[in-house]
N, C-alpha and C positions, 0 to 999 in steps of 0.2 A: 772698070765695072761701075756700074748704072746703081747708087745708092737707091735701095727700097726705099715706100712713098711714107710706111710708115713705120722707115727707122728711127729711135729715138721718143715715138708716141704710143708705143705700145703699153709701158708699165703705166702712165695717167691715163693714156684712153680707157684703159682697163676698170681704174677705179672711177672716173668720169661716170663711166654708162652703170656700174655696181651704183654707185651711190647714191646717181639723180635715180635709179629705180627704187633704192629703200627707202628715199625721201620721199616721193610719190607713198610711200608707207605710212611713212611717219605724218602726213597732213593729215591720210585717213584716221591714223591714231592720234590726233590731237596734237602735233606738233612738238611735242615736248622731248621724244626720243631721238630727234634728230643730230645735234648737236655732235654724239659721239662718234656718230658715222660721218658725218664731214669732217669732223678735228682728225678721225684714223685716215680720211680721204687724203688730208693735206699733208699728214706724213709722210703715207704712204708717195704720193704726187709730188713728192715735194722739190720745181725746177732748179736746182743750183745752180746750172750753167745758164739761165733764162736771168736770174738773180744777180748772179756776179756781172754780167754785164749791163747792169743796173747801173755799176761805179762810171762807165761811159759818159751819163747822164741820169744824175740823183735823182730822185723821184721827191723832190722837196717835202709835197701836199703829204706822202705816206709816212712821210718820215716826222711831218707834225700831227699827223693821224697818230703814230706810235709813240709822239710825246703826251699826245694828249692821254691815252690808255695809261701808260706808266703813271702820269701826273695822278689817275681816276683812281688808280689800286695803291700806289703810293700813302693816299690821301686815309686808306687806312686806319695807319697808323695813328691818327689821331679822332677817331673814330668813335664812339661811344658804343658802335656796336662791335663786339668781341670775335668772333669769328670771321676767318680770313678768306671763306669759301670764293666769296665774291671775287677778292683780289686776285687769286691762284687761276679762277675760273678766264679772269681776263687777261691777264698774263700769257697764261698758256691757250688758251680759245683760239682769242681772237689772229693772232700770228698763222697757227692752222687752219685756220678757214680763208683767210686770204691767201693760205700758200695753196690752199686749194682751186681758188677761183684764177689766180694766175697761170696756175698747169695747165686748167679747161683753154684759158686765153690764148694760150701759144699751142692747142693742138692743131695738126694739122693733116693733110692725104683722109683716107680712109678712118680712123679713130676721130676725126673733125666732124663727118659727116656722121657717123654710128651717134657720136653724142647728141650733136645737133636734134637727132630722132629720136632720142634717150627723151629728151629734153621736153620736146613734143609730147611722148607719152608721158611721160610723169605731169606735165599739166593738165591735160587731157584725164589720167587717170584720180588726181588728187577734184578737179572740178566737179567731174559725173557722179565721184562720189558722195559728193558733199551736198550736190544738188536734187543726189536720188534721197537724201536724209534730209533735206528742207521738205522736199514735195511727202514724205511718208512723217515728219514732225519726228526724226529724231528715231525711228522705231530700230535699225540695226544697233547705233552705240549704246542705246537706251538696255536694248535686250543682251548686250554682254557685259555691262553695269551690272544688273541683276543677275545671267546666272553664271558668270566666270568671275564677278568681286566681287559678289554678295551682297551687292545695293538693294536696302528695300525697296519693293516696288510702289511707284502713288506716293515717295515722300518728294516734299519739294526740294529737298538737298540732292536728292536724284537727279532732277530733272535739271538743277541747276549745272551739277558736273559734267552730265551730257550737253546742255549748250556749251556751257564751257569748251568743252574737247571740242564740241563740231565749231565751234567760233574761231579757236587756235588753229585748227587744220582750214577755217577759211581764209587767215591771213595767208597761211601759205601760198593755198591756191590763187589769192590774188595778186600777190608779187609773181609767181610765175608765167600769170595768165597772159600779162603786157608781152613780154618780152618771146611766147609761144605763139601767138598771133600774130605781131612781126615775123617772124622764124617761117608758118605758113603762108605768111603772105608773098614773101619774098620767091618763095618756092614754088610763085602758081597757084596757093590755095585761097586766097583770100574768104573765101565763104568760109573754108573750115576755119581760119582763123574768128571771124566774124561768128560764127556758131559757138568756140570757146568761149568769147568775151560775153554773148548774151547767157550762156549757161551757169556762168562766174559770176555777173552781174545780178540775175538772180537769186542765185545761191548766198550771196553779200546779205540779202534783204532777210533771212533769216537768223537764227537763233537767237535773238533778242540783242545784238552789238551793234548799236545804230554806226557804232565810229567804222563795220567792214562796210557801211551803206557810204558814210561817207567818204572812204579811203577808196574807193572803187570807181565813183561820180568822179573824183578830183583827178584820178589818177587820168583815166578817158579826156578831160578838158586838157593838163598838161601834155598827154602824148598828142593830141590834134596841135597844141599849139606847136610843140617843138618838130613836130613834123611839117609844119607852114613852116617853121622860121626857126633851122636847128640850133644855130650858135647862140644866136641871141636868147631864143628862150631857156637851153639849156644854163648859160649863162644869168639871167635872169632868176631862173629857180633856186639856183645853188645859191648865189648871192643871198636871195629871199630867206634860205632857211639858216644863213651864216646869220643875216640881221636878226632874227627871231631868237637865237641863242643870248643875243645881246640885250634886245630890249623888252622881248617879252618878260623877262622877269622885273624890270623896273617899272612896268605896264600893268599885267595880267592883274597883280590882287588885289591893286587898288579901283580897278574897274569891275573888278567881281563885288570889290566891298561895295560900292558907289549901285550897281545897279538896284531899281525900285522896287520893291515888293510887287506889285503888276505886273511887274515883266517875270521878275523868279517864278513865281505862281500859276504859270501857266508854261512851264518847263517841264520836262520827262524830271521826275525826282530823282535818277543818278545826274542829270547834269545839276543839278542844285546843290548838287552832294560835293559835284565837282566843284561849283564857284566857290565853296564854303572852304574844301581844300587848298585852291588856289589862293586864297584870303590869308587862311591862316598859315600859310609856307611862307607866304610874301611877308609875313612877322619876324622869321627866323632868317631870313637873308641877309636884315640888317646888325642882326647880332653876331656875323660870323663872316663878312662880306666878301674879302681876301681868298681865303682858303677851305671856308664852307665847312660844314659840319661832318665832315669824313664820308667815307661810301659807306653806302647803306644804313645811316644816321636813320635814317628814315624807318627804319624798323623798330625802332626803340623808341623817338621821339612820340609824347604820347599827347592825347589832344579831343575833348570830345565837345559836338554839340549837338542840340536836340533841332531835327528838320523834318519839317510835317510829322510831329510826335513819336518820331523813333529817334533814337540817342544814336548818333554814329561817329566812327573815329574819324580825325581829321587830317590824322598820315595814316593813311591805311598800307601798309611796307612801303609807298613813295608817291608823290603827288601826281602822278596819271597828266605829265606833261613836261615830255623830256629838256624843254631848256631850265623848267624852274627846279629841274631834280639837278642837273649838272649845275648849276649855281650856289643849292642848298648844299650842295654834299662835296662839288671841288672848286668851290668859291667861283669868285670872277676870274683868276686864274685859268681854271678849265675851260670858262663861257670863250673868254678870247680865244685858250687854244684852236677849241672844237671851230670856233668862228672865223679860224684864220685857213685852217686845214680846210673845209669847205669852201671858201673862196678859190684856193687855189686848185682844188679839185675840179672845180667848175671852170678855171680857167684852162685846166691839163685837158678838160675831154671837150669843151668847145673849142678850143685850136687843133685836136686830133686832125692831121691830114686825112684819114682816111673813116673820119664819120660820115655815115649814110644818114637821111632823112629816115630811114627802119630803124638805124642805132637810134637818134638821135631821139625819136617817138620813146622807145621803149627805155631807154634810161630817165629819160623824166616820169615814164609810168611807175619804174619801180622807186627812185627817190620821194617822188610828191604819196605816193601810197604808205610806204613808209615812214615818211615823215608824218603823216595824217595819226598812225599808229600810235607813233610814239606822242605825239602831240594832245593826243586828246585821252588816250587809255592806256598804253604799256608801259612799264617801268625803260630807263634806255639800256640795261646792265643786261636783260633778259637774254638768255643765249642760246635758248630755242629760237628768236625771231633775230637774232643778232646771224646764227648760223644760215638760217632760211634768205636770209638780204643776201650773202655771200654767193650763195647758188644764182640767187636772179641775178645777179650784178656777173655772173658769169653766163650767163643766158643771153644778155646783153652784148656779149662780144662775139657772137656768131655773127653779130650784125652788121660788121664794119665792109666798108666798101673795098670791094676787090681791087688792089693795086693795078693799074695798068700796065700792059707789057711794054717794055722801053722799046 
C-alpha cells in the first residue's frame, strides 16, 4: 500500500497555515502579540524524528547558536538588573521558534504547498495593511487607540504609540516581503511578486522609522546581489555581520565621540541621540570587558545628557545597536560566540547543495534587513522581532531547488 502524500505533515502543516494567518494579525496589530502563537506553533510542530536524525550529522552553527542563548541568560545572574523575565523568555523562546521553523522546513505533498500560500497571504495581507495606514496617516490604529483604549485624542503620546504599532507591524511585513516575492516568482508570478515589494517599499517610508527606510533599500541590494552571485554573497554577508559583532564595538563610540559638531548638527536628532548612546556604551565596555554587565544591565544603568536642549538618557533600556548591546551585557565572550555561530551559518547555507538563486536572494533579504534592525534601533533580546525572523527564515526554505530525479 501506497503511503498518503501527506502522511506524517498533517499535525505542523496544520499549525503552519493557523499560525502564518494569526501572524499576518499580529503585524496588523503592531507585532508584539506574535511571539505566543509561534512558541504554541513550535510545540505544538515540534519534529523529533526530523531532530534525532540531526545526531547523523551535528548541526555545529545551531549548536553554538544555543551556546551563545544560554551564555546571554546565563549572564543574568550577574546582572544588576533583578528580574529573570529576559532569561526565562530566552530560554524557553527561542528553542520554540526554531522548533517551529524547522517543522515548516521539512514539510512536504499537499501541507508544503497550503503553506507556501499561507505564506503568500499573510505577506500580502500584513503589507496592504500597513500601506492602506501610511496612505490614510495612521487613521484605522489611531481610531481603536481612542475608542477601544481610551487614548486621548490630538495628544502627541497618541500619535506616538500609533506609529509605534504601525512601525513594529512594518518590520514584519518587511522580513516577509523578500522571501513572498521569491515564493511568487518562482511560481510564474513575478509582477505580483514585484507589486508586494513596491507596496512594502512604500509602506517602509512611513511612520516616522527612518531605520524600515533603510532595512528595506539594503535588504533589495543584498537579494540582487546574492541572486547574481549566491554562495559568495551569501557568504560574504554572514561573514560581514559575524565581523561587526567583533569590531564594531571597539570602533563605533569612539568615532561617534570623534565626529564634528558640523556634521552632528545637521543630523535627524534621534541619530545624534543615537551617537551620544553609542559614546557613552563604549565607556562601559571597558569596565566589564570579559563577561559584560549581565542581560539587560541596560535597563538600570543610568546616564543623561543634554542634546539640542532636551535632557535625554543615554541607555534608554539598551544602546539601539545589537553588537555594542551583546558586548555591554555578555562581554566579549558572547561577541565571539554570536561571531563564530554566524560564520559557520553562513558557511552551512552557502555549501547547501540544493540552494537556488530564489533561496539564495531571499535569505540575504531577510538577514541584511534584519540585521539593519537590530543594528541601528531594536534591542537584540526583543522576542516579538526575534519570533517574526523565525517565520521568515522559514519562508526561505520553500525556496530550495528541487532535487533532481536520479
Amino acid at each position: 500500500m501506497t503511503a498518503l502524500p501527506d502522511k506524517g505533515h498533517t499535525r505542523p502543516g496544520i499549525t503552519a497555515v493557523v499560525v502564518m494567518f494569526f501572524a499576518g494579525v499580529a503585524a496588523i496589530a503592531g507585532g508584539l502579540p506574535l511571539p505566543p502563537f509561534i512558541a504554541l506553533g513550535g510545540l505544538i510542530a515540534l519534529p523529533w524524528k526530523q531532530i534525532l536524525r540531526l545526531r547523523k550529522d551535528p548541526p555545529w552553527e545551531a549548536l553554538l547558536a544555543a551556546l551563545f542563548v544560554g551564555w546571554a541568560a546565563l549572564s543574568w545572574t550577574w546582572s544588576p538588573y533583578d528580574r529573570p523575565d529576559q532569561a526565562l523568555k530566552l530560554i524557553a523562546g527561542i528553542p520554540l521558534y526554531a522548533a517551529l521553523a524547522f517543522a515548516i522546513a521539512h514539510l512536504e505533498g499537499r501541507w508544503r504547498a497550503r503553506a507556501e500560500a499561507m505564506f503568500l497571504f499573510m505577506a500580502f495581507m500584513a503589507s496592504i495593511y500597513l500601506f492602506a495606514e501610511f496612505v490614510n496617516e495612521g487613521e484605522a490604529t489611531l481610531a481603536y487607540k481612542i475608542l477601544i483604549e481610551g487614548a486621548p485624542a490630538g495628544d502627541l503620546h497618541t500619535t506616538n504609540e500609533v506609529n509605534r504599532s504601525l512601525g513594529h507591524g512594518a518590520l514584519l511585513a518587511i522580513l516577509f516581503a523578500g522571501p513572498a516575492a521569491a515564493l511568487a516568482w518562482r511560481e510564474g508570478g513575478p509582477l505580483i511578486g514585484l507589486l508586494l515589494l513596491a507596496i512594502t517599499g512604500m509602506m517602509s517610508l512611513g511612520f516616522g522609522l527612518e531605520v524600515n527606510t533603510v532595512a528595506f533599500i539594503a535588504a533589495v541590494a543584498a537579494a540582487a546581489l546574492a541572486y547574481a552571485w549566491p554562495r559568495g554573497a551569501l557568504s560574504a554577508i554572514f561573514g560581514g555581520m559575524a565581523g561587526a559583532f567583533i569590531v564594531v564595538p571597539l570602533t563605533l563610540p569612539s568615532v561617534a565621540g570623534a565626529l564634528p559638531e558640523s556634521i552632528r548638527s545637521r543630523l535627524p536628532e534621534s541619530w545624534e541621540i543615537r551617537l551620544e548612546i553609542w559614546r557613552f556604551t563604549g565607556t562601559l565596555l571597558s569596565e566589564r570587558p570579559w563577561t559584560g554587565w549581565g542581560l539587560d544591565a541596560g535597563r538600570v544603568i543610568e546616564g543623561e545628557a543634554e542634546i539640542r536642549g532636551t535632557v535625554q538618557q543615554l541607555l534608554p533600556l539598551h544602546p539601539h545597536n545589537a553588537p555594542l548591546q551583546v558586548w555591554m551585557e555578555t562581554g566579549a565572550f558572547g561577541a565571539i560566540l554570536i561571531a563564530f555561530a554566524l560564520v559557520m551559518m553562513g558557511g552551512r547555507i552557502a555549501g547547501a547543495p540544493l540552494l537556488s538563486r530564489l533561496q539564495a536572494a531571499s535569505i540575504a533579504w531577510v538577514a541584511v534587513a534584519y540585521f539593519c534592525f537590530i543594528f541601528f534601533s531594536y534591542g537584540i533580546w526583543q522576542e516579538w522581532h526575534a519570533a517574526a525572523l523565525a517565520l521568515a527564515i522559514a519562508g526561505t526554505t520553500f525556496l530550495s531547488a528541487r532535487p533532481k530525479a536520479a
